[in-house]
N, C-alpha and C positions, 0 to 999 in steps of 0.2 A: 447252058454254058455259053460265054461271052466268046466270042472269038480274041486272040493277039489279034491287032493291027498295027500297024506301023505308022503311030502317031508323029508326028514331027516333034522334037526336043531341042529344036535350035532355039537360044535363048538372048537373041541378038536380034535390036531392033531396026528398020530401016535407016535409022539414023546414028545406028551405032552403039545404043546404047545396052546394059544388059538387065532383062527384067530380073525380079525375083522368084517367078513360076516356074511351069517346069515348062512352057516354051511361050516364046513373044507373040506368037500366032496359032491358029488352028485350034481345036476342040482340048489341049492340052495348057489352051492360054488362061486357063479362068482364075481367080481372084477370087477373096474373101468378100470382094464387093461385087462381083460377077460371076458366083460361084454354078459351079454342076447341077442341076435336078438331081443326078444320080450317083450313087455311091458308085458306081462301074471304075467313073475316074477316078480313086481312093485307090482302086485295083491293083496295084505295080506287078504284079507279078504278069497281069494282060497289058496295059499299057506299056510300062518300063523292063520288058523283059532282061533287058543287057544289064541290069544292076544285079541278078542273080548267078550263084555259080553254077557250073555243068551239072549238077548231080541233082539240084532243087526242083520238085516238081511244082512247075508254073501252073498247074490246073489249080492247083491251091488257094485259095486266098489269102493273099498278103496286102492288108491294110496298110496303106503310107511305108509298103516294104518290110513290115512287123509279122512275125511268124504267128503272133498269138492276138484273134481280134480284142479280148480286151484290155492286152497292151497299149492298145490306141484307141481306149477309151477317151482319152482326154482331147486328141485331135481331132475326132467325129464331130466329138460336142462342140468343139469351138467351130466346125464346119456346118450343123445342125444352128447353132446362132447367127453365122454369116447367113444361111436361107433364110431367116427371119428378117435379116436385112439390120440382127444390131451387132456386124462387130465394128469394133471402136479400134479405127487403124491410131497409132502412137509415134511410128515414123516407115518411111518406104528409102529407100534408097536405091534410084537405079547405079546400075555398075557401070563401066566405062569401061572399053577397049582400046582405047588411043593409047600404046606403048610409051609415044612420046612424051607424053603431060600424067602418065602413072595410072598403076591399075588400081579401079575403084570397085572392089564387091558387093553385088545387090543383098537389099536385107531387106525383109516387112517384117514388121514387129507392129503387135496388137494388143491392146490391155483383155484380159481374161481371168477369170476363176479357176484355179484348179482344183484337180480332186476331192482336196480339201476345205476348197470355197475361200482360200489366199487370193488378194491382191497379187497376180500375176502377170507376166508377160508371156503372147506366145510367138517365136522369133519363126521367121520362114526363109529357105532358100533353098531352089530348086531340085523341092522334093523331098529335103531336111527339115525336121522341127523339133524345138526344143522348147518345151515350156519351164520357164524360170520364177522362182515367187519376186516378186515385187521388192523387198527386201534384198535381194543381194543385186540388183540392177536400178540403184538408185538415178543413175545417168540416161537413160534408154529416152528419156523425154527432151532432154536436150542433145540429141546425138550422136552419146559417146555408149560405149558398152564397158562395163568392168568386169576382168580379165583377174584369174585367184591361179597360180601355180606352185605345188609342193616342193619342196627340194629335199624331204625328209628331214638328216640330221647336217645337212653341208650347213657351213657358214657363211660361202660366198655362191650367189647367183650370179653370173658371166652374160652378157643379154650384146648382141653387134651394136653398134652407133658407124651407121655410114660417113651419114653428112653428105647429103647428095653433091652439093656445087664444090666440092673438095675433091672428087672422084676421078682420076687420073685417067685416060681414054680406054684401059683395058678395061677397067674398073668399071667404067660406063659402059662397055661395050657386055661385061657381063650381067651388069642391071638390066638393059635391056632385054638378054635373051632372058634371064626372068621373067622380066615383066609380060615376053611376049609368052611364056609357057604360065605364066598365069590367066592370060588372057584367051586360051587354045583351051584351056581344062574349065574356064568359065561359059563358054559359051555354047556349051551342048549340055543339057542336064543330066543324060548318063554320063558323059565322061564327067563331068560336076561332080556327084554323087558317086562312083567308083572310086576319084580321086581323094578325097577328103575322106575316103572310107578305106585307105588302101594298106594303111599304118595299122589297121584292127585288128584284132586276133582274139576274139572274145565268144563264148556260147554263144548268145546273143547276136552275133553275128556271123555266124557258118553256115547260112542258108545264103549269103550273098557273096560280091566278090571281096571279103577281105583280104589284107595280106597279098594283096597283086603286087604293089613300089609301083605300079602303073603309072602313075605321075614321073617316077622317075626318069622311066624309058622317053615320055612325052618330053623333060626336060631334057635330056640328053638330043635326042632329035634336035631340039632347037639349041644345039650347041654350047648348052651350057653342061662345061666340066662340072660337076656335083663331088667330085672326088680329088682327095690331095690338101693343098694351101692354098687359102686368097680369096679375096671376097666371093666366087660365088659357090666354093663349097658352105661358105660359113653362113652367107645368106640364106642357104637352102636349106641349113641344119637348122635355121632362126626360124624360118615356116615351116617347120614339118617339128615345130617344140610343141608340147600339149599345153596347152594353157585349159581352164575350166572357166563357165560362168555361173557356178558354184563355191561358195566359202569354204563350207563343211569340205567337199571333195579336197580341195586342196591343203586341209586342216587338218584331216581327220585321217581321210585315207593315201592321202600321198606327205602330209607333215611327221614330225609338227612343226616346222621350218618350213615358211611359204612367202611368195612374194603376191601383191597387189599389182595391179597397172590397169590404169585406162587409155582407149584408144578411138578413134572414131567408128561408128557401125559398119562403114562399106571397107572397113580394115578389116575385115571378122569373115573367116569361114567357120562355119559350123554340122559337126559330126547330127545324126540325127537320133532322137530319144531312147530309139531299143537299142542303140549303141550303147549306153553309158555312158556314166562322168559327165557328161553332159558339157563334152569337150568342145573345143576353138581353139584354131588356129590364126595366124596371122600375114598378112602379107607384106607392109613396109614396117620394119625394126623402126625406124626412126620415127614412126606416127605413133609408138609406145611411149607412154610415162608411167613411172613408175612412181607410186604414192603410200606403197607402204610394205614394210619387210617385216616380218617375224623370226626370230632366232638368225636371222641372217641379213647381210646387209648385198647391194645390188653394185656390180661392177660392171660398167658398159665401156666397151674396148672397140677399136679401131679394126678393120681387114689387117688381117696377117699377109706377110709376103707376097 
């Protein structure tokens, strides 16, 4: 039996920037191009103990945080390829912490096979992974990610438009503490991963912390009201909407009324595989476009009062 240790999960580079691993440095920094000899690091339940709830027994093995190893069948293999030395990185994006100039989320995305031997991508960020067919992420080469959300039977999808140099000083003064409570939950990979994972409430995920709002308490901390009228409740309800990188999902099981949108990669947080829906979030509303609606047409509105 492996011992816990207390890996370092800071995920902030000496010069600022933020990787897409689960940390910038130490035995927890490795990379599909500088990967593990050993599955021990795959371990989360020994490594990442804090992404688990009180009651989950950590002797356990939990693969990439997955209660069942061959639920993460498909992530092994694409880490069994990185040791061979063939994965085929597709794009990297470090993240950024400079509040002032906006927050930018890290993402590595690799071409891969999935289960099925599809034309694939597999996307990475700090400790999260979602493998997507090739087919619904026709953008992932130059960039951008496409983004599918249900709205069931509505007619109108309602989506902020800021307009940042329009933003009156409260209005900027609440951008900011955003930006900096995005930048606080990016830069440790457990709070990363607890965060993005806090809105779940799914079988699939009751051996970890779902259902915390933890993100929320961090937001509030940093002064931003999340509650009431005015841009930064509204901003906060804008990142915390589920979007998929999934057609079908947003077709099928949340339609049949859905919207499209592309946005750039390091705009994207991303829930991880034994989650489901094979969800994403987003961080700046206004790096969204929307390109295409189904049963419904797209209304983007201004900060209320």
């Amino acid at each position: 039996m492996s011992p816990q240790r207390n890996h370092a999960t800071r995920t902030v580079t000496e010069d600022g920037r933020i990787v897409p691993w689960l940390a910038a440095s130490g035995p927890l920094s490795y990379s599909p191009e500088n990967p593990p000899s050993s599955n021990y690091y795959f371990q989360y339940s020994w490594i990442l103990p804090g992404i688990f709830a009180p009651t989950t027994n950590k002797r356990r093995h939990f693969y990439f945080g997955a209660s069942v190893r061959d639920d993460a069948a498909e992530v092994l293999s694409f880490w069994e390829t990185a040791r061979a030395g063939r994965a085929i990185r597709v794009a990297c994006e470090l993240g950024n912490v400079d509040v002032a100039s906006g927050v930018v989320a890290p993402l590595a995305v690799y071409s891969f096979r999935d289960y099925r031997y599809r034309a694939a991508y597999l996307l990475m960020q700090h400790g999260s992974y979602q493998v997507v067919p090739a087919d619904d992420q026709p953008l992932l080469r130059l960039g951008e990610i496409v983004l599918y959300r249900g709205v069931q039977t509505s007619r109108v999808f309602r989506f902020i438009r800021m307009v940042h140099a329009s933003l009156d000083g409260e209005q900027r003064g609440a951008w900011q503490r955003y930006a900096a409570t995005q930048a606080q939950v990016l830069s440790d990979s457990v709070v990363s991963f607890n965060s993005i994972h806090d809105r779940a409430k799914r079988c699939e995920t009751s051996h970890i912390l779902d259902q915390t709002w933890v993100s929320d308490e961090i937001a509030e901390a940093n002064g931003l009201k999340i509650a009431g009228v005015g841009l930064a409740p509204e901003l906060w309800r804008a990142a915390n909407q589920s979007f998929t990188l999934r057609r079908w999902v947003a077709e099928a099981k949340f339609g049949p009324h859905f919207v499209k949108c592309r946005t750039p990669i390091g705009n994207v947080r991303i829930t991880t595989f034994f989650a489901g829906e094979h969800e994403a979030r987003i961080i700046d509303p206004d790096l969204v476009e929307f390109v295409e609606s189904q049963g419904c047409r797209v209304e983007r509105h201004g900060p209320s009062g």
